[in-house]
C-alpha positions as CSV (number, residue, x, y, z in Angstrom):
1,X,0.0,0.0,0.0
2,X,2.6,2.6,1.2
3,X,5.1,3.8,3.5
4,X,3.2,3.9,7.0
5,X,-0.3,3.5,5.6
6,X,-2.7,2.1,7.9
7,X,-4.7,-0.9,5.6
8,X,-7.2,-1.2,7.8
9,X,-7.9,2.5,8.0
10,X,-7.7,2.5,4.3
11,X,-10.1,-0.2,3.7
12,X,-12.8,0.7,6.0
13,X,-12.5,4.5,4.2
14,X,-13.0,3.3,1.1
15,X,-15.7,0.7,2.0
16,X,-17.7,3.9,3.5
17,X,-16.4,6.9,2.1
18,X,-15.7,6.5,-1.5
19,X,-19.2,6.7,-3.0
20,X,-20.1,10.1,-1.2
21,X,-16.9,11.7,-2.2
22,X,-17.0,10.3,-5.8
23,X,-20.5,11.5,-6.1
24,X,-19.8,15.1,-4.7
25,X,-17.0,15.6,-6.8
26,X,-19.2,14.7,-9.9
27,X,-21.4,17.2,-8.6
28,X,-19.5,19.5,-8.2
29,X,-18.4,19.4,-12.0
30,X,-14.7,18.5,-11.2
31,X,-12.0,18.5,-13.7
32,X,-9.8,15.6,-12.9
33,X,-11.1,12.1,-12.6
34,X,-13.0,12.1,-9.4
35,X,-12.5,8.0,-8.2
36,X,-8.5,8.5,-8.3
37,X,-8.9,12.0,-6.5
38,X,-11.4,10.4,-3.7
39,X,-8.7,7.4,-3.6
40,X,-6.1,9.8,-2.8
41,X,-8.1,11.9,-0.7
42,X,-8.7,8.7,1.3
43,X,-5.1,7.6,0.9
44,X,-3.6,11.3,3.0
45,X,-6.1,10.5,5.8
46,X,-5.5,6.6,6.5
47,X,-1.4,7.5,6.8
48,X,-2.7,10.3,9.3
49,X,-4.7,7.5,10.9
50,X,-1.8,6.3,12.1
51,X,-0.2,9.0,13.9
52,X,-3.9,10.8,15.4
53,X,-6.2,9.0,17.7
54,X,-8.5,7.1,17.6
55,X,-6.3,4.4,15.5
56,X,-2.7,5.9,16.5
57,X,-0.9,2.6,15.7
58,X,2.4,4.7,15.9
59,X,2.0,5.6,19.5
60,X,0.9,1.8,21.1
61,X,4.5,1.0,19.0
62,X,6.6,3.9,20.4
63,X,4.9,3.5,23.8
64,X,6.4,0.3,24.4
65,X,9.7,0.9,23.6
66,X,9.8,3.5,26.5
């Protein structure tokens, strides 16, 4: 998937997110191709998933090293 990418974040975004984005973006007459930008969009927030709460898979890891 990517450097630090959460897939279980990703998956459950794109199982639940994907068709609302997609069909705002068509709505909203966008440019670009509106599946690959709501992929991407979706992409940026499951690596954040892994450094924010409530997922923050970074911190359990770092937390037991202290």
């Amino acid at each position: 998937m990517g450097h630090c990418v959460s897939s279980a974040a990703y998956l459950i975004q794109v199982a639940i997110t994907i068709p609302p984005v997609v069909s705002l973006l068509e709505a909203s007459n966008y440019a670009g191709d509106p599946l690959v930008a709501a992929h991407m969009f979706m992409m940026f927030f499951s690596a954040l998933a892994v450094i924010t709460p409530p997922v923050a898979l970074a911190a359990f890891a770092v937390a037991k090293t202290l």
